[in-house]
C-alpha positions as CSV (number, residue, x, y, z in Angstrom):
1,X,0.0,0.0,0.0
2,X,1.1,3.4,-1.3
3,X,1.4,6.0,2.0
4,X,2.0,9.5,-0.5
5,X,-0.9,11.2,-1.3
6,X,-3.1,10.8,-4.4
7,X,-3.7,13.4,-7.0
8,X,-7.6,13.9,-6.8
9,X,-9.7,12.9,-9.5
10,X,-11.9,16.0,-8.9
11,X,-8.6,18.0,-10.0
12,X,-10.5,18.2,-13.3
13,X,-13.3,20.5,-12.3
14,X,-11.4,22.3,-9.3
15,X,-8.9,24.6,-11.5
16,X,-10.6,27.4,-12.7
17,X,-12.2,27.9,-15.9
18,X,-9.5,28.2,-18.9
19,X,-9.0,31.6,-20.4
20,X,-10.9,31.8,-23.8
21,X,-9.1,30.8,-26.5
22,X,-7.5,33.4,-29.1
23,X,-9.9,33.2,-31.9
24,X,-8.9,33.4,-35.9
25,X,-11.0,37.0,-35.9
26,X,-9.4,38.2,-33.2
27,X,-5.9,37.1,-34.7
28,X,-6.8,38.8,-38.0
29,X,-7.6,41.8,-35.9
30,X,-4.2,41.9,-34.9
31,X,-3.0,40.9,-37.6
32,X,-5.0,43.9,-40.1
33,X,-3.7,46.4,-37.2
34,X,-0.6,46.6,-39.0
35,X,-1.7,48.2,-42.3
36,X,1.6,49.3,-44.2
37,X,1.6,52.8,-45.2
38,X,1.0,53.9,-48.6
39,X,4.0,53.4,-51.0
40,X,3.1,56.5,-52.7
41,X,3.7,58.6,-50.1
42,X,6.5,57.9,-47.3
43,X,4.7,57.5,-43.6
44,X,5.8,60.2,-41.4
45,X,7.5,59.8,-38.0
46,X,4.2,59.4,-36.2
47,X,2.9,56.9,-38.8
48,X,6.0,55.1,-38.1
49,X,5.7,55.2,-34.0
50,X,2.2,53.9,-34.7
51,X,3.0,51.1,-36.6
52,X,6.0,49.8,-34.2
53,X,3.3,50.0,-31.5
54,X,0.8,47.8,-33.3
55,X,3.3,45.3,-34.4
56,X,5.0,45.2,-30.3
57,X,1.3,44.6,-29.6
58,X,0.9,41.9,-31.9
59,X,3.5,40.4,-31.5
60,X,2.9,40.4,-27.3
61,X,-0.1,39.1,-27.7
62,X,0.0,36.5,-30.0
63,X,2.7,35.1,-27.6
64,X,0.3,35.5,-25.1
65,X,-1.8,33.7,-26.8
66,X,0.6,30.9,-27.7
67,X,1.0,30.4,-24.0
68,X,-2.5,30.3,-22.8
69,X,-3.1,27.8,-25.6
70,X,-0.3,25.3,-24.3
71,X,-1.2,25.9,-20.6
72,X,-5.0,24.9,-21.8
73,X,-3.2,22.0,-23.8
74,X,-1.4,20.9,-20.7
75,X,-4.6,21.5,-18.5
76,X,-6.4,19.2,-21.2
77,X,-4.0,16.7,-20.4
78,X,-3.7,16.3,-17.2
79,X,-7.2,16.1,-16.5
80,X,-7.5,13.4,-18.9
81,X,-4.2,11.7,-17.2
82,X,-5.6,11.9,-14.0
83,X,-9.2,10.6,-14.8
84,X,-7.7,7.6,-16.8
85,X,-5.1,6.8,-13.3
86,X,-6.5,7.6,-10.7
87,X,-7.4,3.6,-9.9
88,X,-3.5,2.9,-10.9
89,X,-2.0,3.2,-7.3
90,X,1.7,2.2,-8.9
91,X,1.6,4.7,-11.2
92,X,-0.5,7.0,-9.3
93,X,2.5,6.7,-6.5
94,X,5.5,7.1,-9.2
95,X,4.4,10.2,-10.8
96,X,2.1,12.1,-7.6
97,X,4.4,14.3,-7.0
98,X,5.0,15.4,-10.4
99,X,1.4,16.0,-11.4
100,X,1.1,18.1,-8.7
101,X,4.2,20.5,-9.8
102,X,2.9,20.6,-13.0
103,X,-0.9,21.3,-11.5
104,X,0.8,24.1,-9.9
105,X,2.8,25.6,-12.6
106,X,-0.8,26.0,-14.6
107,X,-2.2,27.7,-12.0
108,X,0.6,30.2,-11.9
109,X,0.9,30.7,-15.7
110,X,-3.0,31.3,-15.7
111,X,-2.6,33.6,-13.0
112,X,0.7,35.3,-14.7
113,X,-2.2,35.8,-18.1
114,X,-4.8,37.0,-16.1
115,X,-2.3,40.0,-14.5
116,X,-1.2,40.2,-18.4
117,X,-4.4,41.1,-19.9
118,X,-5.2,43.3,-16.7
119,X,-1.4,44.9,-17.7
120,X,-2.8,45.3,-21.6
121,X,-5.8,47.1,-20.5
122,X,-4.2,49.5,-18.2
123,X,-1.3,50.1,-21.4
124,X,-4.0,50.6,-23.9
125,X,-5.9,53.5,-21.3
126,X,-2.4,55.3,-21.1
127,X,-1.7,54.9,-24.6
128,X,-5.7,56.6,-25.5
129,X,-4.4,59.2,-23.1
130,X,-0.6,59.5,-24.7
131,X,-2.4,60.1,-27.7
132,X,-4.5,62.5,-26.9
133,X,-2.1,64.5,-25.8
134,X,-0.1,64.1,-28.6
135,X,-3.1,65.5,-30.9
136,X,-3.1,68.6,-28.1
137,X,0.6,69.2,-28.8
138,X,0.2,68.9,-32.2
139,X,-2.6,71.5,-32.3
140,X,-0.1,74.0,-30.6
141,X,2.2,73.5,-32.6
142,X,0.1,73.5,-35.9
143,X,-0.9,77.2,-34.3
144,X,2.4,78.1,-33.7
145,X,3.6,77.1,-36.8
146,X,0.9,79.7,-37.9
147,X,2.1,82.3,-36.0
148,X,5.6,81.8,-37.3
149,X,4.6,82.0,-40.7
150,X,2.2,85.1,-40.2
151,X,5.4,86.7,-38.3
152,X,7.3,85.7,-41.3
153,X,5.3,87.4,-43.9
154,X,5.0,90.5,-41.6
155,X,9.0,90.5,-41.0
156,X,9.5,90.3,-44.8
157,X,7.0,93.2,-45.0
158,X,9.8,95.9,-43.0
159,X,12.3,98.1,-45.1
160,X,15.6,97.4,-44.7
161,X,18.3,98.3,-43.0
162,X,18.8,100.9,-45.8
163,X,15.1,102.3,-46.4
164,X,14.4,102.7,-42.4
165,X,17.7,104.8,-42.3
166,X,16.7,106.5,-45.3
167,X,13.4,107.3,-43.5
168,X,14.7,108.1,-40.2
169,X,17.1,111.0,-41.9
170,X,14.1,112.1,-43.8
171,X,12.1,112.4,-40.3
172,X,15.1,114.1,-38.5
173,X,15.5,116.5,-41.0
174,X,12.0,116.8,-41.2
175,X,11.6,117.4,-37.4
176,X,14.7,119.7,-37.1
177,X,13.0,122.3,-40.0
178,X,9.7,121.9,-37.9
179,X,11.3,122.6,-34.6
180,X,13.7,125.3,-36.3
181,X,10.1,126.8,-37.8
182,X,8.5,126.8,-34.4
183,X,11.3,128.5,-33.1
184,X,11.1,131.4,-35.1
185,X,7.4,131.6,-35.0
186,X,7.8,131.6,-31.4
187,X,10.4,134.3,-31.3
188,X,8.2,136.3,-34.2
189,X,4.8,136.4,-32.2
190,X,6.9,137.2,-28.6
191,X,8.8,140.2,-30.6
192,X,5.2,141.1,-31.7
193,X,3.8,141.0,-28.4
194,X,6.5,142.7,-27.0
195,X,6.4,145.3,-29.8
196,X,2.8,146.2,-29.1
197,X,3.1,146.0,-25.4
198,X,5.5,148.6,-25.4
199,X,3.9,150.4,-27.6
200,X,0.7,150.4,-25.8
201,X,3.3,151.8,-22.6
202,X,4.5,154.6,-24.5
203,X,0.9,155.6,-25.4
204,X,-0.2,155.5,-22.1
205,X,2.5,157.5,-20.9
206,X,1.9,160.1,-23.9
207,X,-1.8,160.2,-22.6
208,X,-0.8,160.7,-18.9
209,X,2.1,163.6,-20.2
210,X,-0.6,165.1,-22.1
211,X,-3.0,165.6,-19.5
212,X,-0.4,167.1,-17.4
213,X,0.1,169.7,-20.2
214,X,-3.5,170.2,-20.6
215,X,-4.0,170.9,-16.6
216,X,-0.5,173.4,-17.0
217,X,-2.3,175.2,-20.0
218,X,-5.2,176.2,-18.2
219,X,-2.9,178.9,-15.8
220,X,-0.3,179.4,-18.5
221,X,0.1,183.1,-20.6
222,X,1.7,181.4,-23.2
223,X,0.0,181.9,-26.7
224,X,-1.4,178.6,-28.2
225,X,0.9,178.0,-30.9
226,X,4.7,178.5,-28.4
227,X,2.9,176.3,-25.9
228,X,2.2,173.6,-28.8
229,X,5.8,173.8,-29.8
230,X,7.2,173.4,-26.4
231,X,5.0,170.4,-25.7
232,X,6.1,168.9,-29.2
233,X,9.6,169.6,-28.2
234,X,9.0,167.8,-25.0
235,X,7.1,164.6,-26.4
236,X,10.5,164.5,-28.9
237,X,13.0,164.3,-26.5
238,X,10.7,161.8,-24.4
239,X,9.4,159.6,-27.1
240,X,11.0,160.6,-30.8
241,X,8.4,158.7,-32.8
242,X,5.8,159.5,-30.9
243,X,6.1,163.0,-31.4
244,X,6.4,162.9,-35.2
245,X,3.1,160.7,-35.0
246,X,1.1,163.1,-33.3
247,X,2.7,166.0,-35.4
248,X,1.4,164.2,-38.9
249,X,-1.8,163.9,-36.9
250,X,-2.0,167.3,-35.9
251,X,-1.2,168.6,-39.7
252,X,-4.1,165.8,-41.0
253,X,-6.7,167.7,-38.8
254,X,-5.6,171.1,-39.8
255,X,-5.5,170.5,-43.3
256,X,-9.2,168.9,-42.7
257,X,-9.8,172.0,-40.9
258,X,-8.9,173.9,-43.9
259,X,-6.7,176.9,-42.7
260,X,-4.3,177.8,-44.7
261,X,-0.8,179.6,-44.5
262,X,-0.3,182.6,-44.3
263,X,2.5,182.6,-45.7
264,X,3.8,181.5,-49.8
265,X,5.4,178.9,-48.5
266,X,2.9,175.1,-48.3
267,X,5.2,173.3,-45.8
268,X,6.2,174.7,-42.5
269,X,10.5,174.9,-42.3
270,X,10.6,174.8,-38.5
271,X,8.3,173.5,-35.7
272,X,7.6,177.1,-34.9
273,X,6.3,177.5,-38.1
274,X,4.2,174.7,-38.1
275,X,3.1,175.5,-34.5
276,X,1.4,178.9,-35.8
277,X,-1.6,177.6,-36.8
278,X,-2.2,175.0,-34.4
279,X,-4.4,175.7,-31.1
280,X,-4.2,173.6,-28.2
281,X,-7.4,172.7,-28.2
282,X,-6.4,171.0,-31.7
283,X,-3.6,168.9,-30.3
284,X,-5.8,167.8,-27.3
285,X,-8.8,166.5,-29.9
286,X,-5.9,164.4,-31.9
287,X,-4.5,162.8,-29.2
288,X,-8.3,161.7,-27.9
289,X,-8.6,160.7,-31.4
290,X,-5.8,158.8,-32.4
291,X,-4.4,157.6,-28.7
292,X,-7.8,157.1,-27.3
293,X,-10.8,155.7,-30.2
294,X,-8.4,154.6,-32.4
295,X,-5.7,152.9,-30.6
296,X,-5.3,150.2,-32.8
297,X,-4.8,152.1,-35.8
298,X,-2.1,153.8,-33.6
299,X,-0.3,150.8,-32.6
300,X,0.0,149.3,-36.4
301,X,1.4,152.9,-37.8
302,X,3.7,153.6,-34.9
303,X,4.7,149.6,-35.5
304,X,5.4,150.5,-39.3
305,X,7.1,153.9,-38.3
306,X,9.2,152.4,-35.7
307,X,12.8,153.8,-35.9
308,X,12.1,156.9,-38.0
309,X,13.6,160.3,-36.5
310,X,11.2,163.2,-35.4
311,X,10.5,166.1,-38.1
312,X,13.5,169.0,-37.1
């Protein structure tokens, strides 16, 4: 009697049940996953990566395949070895041991399969993702590529070294004669203003001297015409143009007036002379007239007559 222990002849329906079989569609699956590109046109590097990935993947799985096919072989075997013993004790006691290795090693190929395909699974859910970002770089860069090219057709757009320092000359030069214009603008209208703003002094200080005059001929015993004369003489020494100014006035209102000379002679040789047939009252209307209502008029002529000496 044999004392080692017998191989069970329930082994046949304890191991679990064997993986399903690769079928022929699934093989040409794999198999068609491998298209070669076209032979017109060279496959890129991406079409490339793609294929080596489907042909490792084949090619893992067909060995895969070829393994769980011999384990279910063996499987087959040893249930059919162990139904057709199991009432042999000699050789059930010879070969015991070895069965049971071999039982063993099934089980731990089937379970080395199983954590295969849950391997494959997990691959193909980071190769989906891999992808997809793939096609989200690729995007990016199809945009930048864009950008590049719009930059591209913008940079060949710009003058040239050459042409933008041609052009920047032109605008210095440009700017300078602007700047040089402004300038003299500048220093015209502030030698205007302060043209007429001396002006408009010097009239204001003939208005106050004649006033003064005016009051002082009231209690002089001078005669009209040596009191004019010494006013005249005055305004000259004080203000030269201003006192030839007010003595073409003077002659304008008594010419209007119509006096005449008394004398042959049309034009007055000294300011005596010319004094004769002014009155005071005559030199105090003008310079109401001319310095007072018609001070604009006053400040273009004495602008005009700037410089000019007083009549001797």
């Amino acid at each position: 009697m044999s004392s080692q222990p017998r191989l069970p002849v329930q082994m046949a329906s304890s191991p679990p049940p064997p993986l399903s079989p690769i079928t022929s569609s699934q093989e040409s699956t794999l198999v068609g996953s491998s298209c070669s590109a076209p032979l017109s046109k060279p496959p890129s590097g991406a079409k490339l990566l793609e294929r080596a990935e489907n042909i490792a993947r084949m090619t893992s799985e067909l060995k895969l395949h070829k393994v769980i096919e011999q384990a279910n072989n063996v499987q087959r075997d040893l249930r059919q070895l162990s139904k057709t013993t199991h009432t042999n004790d000699a050789f059930r006691q010879q070969n015991e041991s070895r069965m049971e290795k071999l039982w063993l090693e099934i089980l731990a190929v089937r379970a080395a399969t199983d954590a295969g395909s849950q391997l494959r699974a997990e691959d193909r859910l980071e190769l989906k993702e891999c992808r997809r970002e793939v096609a989200d770089v690729k995007s990016e860069m199809d945009k930048l590529k864009g950008l590049l090219a719009e930059l591209s057709r913008k940079m060949d757009r710009l003058p040239t070294l050459t042409e933008a320092n041609a052009v920047l000359a032109a605008v210095k030069t440009q700017r300078e004669a602007c700047e040089g214009a402004a300038e003299e603008v500048a220093r015209a209208v502030g030698n205007v203003n302060i043209s007429r703003a001396d002006i408009h002094n010097r009239i204001r200080e003939t208005i106050k001297s004649t006033k003064r005059w005016h009051l002082d001929h009231k209690t002089t015993g001078l005669s009209d015409a040596v009191f004019t004369a010494r006013y005249l003489k005055k305004q000259s020494r004080r203000d030269p143009g201003m006192a030839v100014f007010l003595q073409k006035a003077i002659q304008r209102r008594i010419r209007d007036k119509g006096k005449k000379d008394r004398s042959p002679r049309a034009v007055p040789q000294t300011l005596e002379a010319f004094c004769e047939d002014v009155l005071w009252a005559d030199v105090t209307a003008t310079v109401e007239d001319v310095l007072v209502r018609r001070v604009e008029c006053a400040v273009r002529s004495l602008s005009q007559s700037s410089g000019e000496g007083d009549m001797r």
